[in-house]
PyMOL commands that place a pseudoatom at each C-alpha (Angstrom):
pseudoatom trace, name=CA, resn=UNK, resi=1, chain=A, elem=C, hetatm=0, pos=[8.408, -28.502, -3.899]
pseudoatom trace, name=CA, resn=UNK, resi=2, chain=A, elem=C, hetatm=0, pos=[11.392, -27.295, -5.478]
pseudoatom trace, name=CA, resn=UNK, resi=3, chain=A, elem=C, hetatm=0, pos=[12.209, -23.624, -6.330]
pseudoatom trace, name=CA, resn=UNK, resi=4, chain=A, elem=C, hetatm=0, pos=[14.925, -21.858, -7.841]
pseudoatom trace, name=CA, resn=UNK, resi=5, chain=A, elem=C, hetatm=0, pos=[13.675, -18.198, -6.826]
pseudoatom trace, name=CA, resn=UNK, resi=6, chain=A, elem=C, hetatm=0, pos=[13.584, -17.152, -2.756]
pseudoatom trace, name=CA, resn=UNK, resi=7, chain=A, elem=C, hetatm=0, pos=[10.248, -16.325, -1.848]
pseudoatom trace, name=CA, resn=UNK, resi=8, chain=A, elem=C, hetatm=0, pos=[11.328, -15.049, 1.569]
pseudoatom trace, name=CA, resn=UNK, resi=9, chain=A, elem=C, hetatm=0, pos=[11.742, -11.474, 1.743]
pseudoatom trace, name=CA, resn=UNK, resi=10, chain=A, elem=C, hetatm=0, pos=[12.248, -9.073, 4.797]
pseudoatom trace, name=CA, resn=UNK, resi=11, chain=A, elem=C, hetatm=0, pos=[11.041, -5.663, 5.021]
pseudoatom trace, name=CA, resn=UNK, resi=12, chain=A, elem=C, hetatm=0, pos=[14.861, -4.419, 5.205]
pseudoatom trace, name=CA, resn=UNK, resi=13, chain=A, elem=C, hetatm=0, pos=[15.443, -5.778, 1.602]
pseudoatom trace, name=CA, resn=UNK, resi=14, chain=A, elem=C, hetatm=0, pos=[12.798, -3.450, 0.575]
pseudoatom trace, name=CA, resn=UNK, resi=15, chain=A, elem=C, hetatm=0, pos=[13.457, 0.244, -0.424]
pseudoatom trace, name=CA, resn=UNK, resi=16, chain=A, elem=C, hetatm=0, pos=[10.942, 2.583, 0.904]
pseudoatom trace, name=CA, resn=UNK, resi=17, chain=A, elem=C, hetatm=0, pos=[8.732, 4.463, -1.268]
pseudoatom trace, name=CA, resn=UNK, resi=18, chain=A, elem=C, hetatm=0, pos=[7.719, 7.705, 0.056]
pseudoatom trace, name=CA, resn=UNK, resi=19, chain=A, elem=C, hetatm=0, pos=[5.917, 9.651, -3.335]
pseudoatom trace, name=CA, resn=UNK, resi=20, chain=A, elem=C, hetatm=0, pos=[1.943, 9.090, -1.845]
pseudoatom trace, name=CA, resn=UNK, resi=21, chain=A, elem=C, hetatm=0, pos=[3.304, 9.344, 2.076]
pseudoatom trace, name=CA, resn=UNK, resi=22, chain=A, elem=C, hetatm=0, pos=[4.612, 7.482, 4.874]
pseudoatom trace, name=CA, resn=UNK, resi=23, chain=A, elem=C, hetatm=0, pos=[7.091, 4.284, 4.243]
pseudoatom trace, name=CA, resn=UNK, resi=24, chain=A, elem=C, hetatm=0, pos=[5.711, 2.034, 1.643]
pseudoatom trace, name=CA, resn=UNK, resi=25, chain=A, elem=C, hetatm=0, pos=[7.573, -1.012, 1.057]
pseudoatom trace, name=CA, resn=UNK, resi=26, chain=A, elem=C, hetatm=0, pos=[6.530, -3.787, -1.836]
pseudoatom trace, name=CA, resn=UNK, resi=27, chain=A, elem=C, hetatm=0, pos=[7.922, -7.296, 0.373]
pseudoatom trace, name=CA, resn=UNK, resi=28, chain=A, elem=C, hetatm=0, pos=[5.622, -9.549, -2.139]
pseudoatom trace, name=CA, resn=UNK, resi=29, chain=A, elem=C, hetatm=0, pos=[5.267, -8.523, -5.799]
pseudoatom trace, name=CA, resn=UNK, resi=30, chain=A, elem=C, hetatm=0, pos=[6.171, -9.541, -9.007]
pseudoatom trace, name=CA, resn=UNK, resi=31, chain=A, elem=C, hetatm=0, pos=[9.416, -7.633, -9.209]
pseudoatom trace, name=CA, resn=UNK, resi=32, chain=A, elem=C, hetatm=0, pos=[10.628, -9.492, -5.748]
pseudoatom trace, name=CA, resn=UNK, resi=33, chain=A, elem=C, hetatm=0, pos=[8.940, -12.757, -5.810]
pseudoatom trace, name=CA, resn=UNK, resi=34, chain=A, elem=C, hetatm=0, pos=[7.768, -12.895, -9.421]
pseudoatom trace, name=CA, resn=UNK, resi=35, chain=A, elem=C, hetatm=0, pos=[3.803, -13.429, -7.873]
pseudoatom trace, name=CA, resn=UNK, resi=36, chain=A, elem=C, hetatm=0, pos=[1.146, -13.282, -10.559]
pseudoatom trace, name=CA, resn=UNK, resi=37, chain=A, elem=C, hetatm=0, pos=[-1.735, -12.260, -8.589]
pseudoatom trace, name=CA, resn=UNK, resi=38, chain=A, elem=C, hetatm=0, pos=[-1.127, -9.155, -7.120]
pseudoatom trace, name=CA, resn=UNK, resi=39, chain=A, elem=C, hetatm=0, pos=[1.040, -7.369, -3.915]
pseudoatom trace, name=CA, resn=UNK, resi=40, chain=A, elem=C, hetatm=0, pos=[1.446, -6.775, -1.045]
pseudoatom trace, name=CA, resn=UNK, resi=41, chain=A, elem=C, hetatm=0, pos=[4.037, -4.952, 1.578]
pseudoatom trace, name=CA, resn=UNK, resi=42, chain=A, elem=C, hetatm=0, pos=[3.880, -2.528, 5.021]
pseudoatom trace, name=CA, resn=UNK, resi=43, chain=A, elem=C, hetatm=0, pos=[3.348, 0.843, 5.366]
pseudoatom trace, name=CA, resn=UNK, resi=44, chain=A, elem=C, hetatm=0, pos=[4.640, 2.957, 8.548]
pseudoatom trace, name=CA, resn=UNK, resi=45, chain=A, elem=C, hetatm=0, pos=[3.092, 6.024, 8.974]
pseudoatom trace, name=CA, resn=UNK, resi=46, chain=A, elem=C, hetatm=0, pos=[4.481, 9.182, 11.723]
pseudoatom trace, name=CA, resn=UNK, resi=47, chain=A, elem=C, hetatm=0, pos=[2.321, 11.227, 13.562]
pseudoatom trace, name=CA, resn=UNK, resi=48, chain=A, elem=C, hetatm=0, pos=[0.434, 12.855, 11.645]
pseudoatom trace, name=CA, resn=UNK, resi=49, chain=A, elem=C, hetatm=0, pos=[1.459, 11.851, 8.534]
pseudoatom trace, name=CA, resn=UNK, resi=50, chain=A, elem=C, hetatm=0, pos=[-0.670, 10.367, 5.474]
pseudoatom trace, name=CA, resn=UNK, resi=51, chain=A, elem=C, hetatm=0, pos=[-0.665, 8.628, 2.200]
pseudoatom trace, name=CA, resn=UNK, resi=52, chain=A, elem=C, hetatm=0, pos=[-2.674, 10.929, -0.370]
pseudoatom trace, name=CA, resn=UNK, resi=53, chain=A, elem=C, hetatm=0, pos=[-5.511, 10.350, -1.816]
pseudoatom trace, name=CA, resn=UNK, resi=54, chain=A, elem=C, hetatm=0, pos=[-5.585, 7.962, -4.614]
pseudoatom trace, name=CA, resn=UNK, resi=55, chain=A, elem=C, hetatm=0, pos=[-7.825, 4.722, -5.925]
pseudoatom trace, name=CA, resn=UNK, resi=56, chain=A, elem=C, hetatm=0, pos=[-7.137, 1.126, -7.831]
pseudoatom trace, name=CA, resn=UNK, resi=57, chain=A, elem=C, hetatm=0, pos=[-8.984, 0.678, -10.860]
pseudoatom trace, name=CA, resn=UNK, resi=58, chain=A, elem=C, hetatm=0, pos=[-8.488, -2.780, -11.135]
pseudoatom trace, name=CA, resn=UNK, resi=59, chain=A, elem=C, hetatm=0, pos=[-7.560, -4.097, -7.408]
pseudoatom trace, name=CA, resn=UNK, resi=60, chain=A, elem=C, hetatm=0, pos=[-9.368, -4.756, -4.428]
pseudoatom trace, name=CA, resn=UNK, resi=61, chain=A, elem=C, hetatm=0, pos=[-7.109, -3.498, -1.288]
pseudoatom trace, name=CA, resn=UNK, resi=62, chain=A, elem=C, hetatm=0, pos=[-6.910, -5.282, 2.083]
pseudoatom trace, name=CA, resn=UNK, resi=63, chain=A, elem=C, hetatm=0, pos=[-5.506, -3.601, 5.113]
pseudoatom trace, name=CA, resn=UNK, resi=64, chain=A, elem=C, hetatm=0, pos=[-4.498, -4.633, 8.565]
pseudoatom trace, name=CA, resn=UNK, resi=65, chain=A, elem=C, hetatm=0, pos=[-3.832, -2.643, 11.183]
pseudoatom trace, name=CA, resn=UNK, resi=66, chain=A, elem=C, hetatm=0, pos=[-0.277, -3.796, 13.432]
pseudoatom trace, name=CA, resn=UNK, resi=67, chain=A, elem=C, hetatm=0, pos=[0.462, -0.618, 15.377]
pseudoatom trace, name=CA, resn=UNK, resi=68, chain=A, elem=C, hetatm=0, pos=[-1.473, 3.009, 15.638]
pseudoatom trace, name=CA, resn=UNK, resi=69, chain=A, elem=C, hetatm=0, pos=[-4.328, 4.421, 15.195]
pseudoatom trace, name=CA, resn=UNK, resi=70, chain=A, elem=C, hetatm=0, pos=[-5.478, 5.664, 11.746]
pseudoatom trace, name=CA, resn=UNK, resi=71, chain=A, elem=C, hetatm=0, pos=[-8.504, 7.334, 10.039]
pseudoatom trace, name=CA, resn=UNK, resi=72, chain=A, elem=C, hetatm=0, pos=[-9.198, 6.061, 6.487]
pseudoatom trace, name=CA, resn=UNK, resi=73, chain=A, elem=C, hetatm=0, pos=[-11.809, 8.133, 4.395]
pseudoatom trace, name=CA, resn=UNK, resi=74, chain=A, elem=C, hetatm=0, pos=[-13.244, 6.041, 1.581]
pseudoatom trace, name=CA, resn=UNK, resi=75, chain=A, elem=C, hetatm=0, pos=[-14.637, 8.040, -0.861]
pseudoatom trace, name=CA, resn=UNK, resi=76, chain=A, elem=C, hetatm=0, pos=[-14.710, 10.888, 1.685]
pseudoatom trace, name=CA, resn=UNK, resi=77, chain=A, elem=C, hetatm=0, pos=[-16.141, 9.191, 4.701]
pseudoatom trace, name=CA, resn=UNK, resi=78, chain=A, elem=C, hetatm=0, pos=[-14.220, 8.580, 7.865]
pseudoatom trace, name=CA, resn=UNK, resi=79, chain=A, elem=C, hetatm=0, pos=[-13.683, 5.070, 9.109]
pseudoatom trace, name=CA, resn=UNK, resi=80, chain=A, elem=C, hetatm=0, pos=[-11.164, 4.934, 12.392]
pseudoatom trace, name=CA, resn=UNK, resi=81, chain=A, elem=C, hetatm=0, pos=[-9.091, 1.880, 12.270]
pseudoatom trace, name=CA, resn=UNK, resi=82, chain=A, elem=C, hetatm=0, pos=[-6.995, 0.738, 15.549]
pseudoatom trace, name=CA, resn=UNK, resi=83, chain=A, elem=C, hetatm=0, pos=[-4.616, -2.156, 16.259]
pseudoatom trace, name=CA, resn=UNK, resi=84, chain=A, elem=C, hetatm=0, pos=[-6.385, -6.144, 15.180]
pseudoatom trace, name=CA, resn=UNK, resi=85, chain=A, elem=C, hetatm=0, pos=[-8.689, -4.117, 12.523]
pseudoatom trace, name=CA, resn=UNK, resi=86, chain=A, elem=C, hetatm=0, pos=[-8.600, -5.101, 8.942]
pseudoatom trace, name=CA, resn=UNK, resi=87, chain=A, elem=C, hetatm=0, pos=[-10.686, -3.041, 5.893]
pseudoatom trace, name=CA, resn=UNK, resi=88, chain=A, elem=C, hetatm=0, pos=[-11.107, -4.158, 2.651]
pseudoatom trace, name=CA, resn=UNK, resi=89, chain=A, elem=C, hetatm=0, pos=[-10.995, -1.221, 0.207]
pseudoatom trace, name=CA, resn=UNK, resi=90, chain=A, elem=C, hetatm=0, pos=[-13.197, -2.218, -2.812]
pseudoatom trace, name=CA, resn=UNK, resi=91, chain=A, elem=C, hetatm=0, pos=[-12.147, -1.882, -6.597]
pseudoatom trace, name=CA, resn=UNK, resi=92, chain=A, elem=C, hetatm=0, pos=[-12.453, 2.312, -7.478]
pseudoatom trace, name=CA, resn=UNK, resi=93, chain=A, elem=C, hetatm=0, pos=[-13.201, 3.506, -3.892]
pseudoatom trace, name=CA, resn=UNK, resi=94, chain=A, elem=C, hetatm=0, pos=[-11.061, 6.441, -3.499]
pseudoatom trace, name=CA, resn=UNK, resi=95, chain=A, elem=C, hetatm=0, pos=[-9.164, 6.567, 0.031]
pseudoatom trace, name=CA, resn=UNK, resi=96, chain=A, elem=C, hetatm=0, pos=[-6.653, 8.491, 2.233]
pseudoatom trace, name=CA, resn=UNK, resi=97, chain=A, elem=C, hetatm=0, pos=[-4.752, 6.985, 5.258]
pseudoatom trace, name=CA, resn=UNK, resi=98, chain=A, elem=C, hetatm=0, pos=[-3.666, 9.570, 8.290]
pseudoatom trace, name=CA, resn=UNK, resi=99, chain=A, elem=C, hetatm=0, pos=[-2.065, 8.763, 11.482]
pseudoatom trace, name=CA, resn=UNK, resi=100, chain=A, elem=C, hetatm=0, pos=[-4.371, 10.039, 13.878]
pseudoatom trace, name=CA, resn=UNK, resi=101, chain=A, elem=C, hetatm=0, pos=[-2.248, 8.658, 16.881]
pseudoatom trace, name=CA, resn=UNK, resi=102, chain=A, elem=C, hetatm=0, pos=[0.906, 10.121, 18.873]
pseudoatom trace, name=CA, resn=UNK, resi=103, chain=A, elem=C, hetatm=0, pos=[3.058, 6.600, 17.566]
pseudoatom trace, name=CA, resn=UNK, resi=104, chain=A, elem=C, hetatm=0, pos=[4.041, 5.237, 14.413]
pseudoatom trace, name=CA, resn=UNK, resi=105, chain=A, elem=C, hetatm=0, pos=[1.119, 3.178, 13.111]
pseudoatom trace, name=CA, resn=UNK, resi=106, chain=A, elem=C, hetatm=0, pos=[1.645, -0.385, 11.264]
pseudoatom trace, name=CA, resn=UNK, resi=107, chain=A, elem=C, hetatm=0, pos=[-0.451, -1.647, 8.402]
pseudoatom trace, name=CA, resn=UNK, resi=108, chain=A, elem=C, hetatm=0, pos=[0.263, -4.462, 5.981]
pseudoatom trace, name=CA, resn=UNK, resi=109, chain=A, elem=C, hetatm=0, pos=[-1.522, -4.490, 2.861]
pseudoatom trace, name=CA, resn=UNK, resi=110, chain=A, elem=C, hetatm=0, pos=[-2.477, -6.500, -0.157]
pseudoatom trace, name=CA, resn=UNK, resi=111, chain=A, elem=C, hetatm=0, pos=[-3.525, -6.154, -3.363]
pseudoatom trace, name=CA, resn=UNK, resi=112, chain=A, elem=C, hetatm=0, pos=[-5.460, -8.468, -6.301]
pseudoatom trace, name=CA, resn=UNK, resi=113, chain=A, elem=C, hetatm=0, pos=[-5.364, -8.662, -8.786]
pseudoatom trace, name=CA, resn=UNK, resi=114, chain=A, elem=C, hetatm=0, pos=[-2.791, -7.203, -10.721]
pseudoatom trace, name=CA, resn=UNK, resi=115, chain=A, elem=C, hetatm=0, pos=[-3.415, -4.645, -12.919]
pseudoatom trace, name=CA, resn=UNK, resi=116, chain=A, elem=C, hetatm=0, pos=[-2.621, -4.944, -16.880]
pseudoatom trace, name=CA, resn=UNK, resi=117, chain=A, elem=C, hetatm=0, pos=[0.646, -2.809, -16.489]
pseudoatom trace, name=CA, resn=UNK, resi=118, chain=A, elem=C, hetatm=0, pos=[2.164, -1.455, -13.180]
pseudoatom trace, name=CA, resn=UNK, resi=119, chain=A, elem=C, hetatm=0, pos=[1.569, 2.139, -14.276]
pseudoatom trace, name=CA, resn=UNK, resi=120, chain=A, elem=C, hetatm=0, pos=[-2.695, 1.707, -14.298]
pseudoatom trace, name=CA, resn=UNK, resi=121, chain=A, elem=C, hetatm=0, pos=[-2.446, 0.756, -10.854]
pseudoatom trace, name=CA, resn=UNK, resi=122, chain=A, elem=C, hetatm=0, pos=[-2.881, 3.848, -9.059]
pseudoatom trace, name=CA, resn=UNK, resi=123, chain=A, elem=C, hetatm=0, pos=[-4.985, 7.059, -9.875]
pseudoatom trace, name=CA, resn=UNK, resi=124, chain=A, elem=C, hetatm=0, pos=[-3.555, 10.309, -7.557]
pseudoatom trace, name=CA, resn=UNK, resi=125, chain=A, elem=C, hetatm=0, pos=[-6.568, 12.108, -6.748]
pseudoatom trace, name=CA, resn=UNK, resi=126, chain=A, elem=C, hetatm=0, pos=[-4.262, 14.374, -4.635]
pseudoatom trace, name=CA, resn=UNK, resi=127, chain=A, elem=C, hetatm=0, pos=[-1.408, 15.687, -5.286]
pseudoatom trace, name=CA, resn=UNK, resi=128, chain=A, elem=C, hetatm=0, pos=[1.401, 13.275, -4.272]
pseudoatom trace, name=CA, resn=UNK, resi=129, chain=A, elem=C, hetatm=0, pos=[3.505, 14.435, -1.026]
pseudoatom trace, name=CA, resn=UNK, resi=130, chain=A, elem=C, hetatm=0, pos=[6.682, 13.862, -3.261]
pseudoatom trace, name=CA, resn=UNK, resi=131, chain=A, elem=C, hetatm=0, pos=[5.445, 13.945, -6.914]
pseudoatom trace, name=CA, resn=UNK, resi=132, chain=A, elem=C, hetatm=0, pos=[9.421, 13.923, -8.231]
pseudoatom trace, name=CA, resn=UNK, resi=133, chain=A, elem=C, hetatm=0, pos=[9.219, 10.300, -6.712]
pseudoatom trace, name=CA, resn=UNK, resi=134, chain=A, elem=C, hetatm=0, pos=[8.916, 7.225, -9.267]
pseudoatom trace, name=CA, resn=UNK, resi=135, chain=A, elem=C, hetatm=0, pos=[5.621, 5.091, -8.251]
pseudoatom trace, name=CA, resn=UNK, resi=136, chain=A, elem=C, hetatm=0, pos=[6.579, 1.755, -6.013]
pseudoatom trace, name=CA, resn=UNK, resi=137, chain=A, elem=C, hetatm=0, pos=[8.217, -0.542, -8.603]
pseudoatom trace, name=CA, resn=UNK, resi=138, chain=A, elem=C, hetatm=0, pos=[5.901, -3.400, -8.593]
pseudoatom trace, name=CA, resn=UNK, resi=139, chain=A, elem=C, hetatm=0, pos=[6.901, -5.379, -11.536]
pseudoatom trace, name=CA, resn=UNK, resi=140, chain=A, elem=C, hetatm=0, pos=[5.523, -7.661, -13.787]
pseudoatom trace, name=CA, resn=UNK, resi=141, chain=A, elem=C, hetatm=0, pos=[3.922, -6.539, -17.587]
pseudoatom trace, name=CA, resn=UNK, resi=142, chain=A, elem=C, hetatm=0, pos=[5.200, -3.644, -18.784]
for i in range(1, 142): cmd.bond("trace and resi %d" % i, "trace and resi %d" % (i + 1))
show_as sticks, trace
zoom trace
């Protein structure tokens, strides 16, 4: 197979996106790897800290858990999540992510499919913890 993009990215590449909460960084998307299907990245959370409540109307979300221990409400009801556990989030559900531990919790995450343009992705059903922040710059259709 011969390509003439890299398809290799490390999280360090990535800038962090901080407008929902914690450290979001997009690793695989169609800005950095020009995918088709949808994204994916890591999210490091403090103590304590959380990414606000929002949904996907068009993408189904899959988490794993690296590091931490976290508390996930979908559509308002608690679900704890520890090291080794993965969730799918369904198309619509809305959910929260808090650190519920005293470390910095780990979670990659994925995303399919895309959704028409970047901008219907997400729907903030909370306010944003930095709302002056541009959404993660996914890529693809604009």
């Amino acid at each position: 197979m011969t390509t003439t993009r890299e398809l290799r990215v490390h999280v360090d590449q990535v800038t962090p996106n901080r407008r929902r909460g914690g450290d979001i960084r997009l690793t695989l998307s169609p800005k950095t790897v020009g995918c088709t299907s949808g994204f994916g990245g890591v999210l490091t959370l403090a103590p304590g800290e959380h990414v606000t409540e929002h949904y996907h109307p068009y993408s189904e979300e899959f988490l794993h858990v690296v590091d931490g221990d976290l508390e996930i409400r979908l559509d308002g009801e608690p679900v704890r999540l520890g090291p080794g556990d993965s969730l799918l989030v369904p198309i619509g559900v809305k959910h929260r992510l808090v650190n519920t531990g005293g470390t910095a919790a780990r979670v990659v995450f994925h995303l399919s499919p895309l959704a028409p343009r970047p901008e219907l992705g997400h729907v903030d059903t909370e306010e944003p913890t930095r709302p002056e922040a541009a959404n993660p710059d996914v890529g693809g259709p604009a």
